[in-house]
C-alpha positions as a Markdown table, in Angstrom:
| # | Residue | x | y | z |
|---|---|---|---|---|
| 1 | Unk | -104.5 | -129.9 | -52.6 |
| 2 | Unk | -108.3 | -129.1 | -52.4 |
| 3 | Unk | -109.4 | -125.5 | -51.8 |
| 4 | Unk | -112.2 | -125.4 | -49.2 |
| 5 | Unk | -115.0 | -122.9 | -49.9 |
| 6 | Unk | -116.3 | -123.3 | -46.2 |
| 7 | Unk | -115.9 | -120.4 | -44.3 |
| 8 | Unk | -115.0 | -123.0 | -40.9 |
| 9 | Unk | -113.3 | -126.8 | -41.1 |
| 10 | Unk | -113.4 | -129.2 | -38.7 |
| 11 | Unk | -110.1 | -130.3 | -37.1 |
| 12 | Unk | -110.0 | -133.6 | -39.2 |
| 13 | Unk | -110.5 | -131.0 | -42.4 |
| 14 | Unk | -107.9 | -128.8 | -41.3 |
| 15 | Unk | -105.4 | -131.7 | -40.8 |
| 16 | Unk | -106.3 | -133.3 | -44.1 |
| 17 | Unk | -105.8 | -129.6 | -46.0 |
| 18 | Unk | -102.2 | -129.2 | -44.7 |
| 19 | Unk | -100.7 | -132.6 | -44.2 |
| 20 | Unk | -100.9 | -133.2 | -40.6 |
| 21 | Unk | -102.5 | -135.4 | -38.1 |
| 22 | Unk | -105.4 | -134.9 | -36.5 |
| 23 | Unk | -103.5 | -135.6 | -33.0 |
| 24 | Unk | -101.1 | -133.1 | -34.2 |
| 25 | Unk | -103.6 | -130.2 | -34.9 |
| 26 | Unk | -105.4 | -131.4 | -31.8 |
| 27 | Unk | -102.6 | -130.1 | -29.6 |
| 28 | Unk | -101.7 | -126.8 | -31.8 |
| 29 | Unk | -105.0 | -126.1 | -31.3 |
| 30 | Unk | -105.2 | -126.6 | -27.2 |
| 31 | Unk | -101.6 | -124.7 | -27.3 |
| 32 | Unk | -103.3 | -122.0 | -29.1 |
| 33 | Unk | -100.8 | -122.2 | -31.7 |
| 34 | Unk | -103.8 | -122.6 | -34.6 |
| 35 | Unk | -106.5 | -120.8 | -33.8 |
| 36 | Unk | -109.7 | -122.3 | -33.3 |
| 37 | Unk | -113.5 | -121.9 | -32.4 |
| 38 | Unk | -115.1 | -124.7 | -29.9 |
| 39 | Unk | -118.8 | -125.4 | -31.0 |
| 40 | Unk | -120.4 | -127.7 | -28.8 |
| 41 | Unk | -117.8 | -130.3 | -28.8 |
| 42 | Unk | -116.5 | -129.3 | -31.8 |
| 43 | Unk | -113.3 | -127.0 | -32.5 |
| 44 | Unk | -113.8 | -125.3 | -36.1 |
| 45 | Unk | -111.0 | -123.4 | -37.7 |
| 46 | Unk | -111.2 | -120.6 | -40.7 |
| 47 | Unk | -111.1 | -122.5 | -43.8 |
| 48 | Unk | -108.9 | -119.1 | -45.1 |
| 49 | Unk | -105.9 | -120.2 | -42.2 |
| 50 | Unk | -106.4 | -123.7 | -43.6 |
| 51 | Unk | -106.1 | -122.7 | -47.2 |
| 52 | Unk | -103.1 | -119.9 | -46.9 |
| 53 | Unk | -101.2 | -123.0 | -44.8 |
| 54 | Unk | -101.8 | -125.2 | -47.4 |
| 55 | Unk | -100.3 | -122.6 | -50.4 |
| 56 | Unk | -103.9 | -122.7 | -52.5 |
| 57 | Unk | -104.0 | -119.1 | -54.1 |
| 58 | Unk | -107.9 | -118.0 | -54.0 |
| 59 | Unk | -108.9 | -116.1 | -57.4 |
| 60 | Unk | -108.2 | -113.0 | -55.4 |
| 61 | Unk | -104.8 | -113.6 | -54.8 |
| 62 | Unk | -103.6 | -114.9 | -58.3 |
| 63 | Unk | -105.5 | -111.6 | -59.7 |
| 64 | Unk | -103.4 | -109.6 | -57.5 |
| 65 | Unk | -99.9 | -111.6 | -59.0 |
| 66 | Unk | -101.4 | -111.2 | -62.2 |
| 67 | Unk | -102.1 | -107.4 | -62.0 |
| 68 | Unk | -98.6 | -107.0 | -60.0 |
| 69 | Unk | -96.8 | -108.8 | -63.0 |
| 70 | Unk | -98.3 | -107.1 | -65.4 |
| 71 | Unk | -96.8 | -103.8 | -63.4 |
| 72 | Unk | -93.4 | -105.3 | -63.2 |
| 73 | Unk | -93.8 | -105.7 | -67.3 |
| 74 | Unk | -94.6 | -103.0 | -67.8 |
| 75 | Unk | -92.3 | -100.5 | -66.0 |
| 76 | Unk | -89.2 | -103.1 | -66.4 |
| 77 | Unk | -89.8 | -105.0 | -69.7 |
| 78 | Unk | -87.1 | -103.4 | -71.3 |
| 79 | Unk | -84.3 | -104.2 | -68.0 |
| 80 | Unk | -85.7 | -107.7 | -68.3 |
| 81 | Unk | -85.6 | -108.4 | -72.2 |
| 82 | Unk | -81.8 | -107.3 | -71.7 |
| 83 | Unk | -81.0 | -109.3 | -68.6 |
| 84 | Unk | -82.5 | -112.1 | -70.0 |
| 85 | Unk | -80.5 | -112.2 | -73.9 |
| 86 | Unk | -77.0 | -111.7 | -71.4 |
């Protein structure tokens, strides 16, 4: 899938991103299950919802795996390298 760098998507957007229908994000939307912004005639979602729904990583959340694995290494290497020749 496409990471958006919009900061708002349209509800045709949004349904492309993460796999629904427009019908069906139509009536999350009115339910106020997805939240949403009406311009004019328009509802406009956060493209970061659409994103995090859609399982794209932005480069700020693979640094933050990155810098926690690199942790994990480092304070359990040893535990690991052992569980892992059992």
């Amino acid at each position: 899938m496409q990471q958006t760098n919009n900061t708002m998507v349209s509800v045709p957007e949004f349904a492309k991103l993460i796999g629904l229908s427009r019908s069906q994000v139509f009536r999350k939307v009115k339910a106020g299950q997805i939240p949403a912004q009406k311009v004019g005639g328009v509802y406009l979602i956060d493209a970061s919802l659409a994103n995090a729904l859609a399982g794209i990583m932005t480069a700020s959340d693979q640094k933050d795996i990155s810098k926690a694995v690199k942790k994990t290494l480092k304070i359990y290497g040893e535990t690991l390298e052992q569980l892992g020749s059992e």
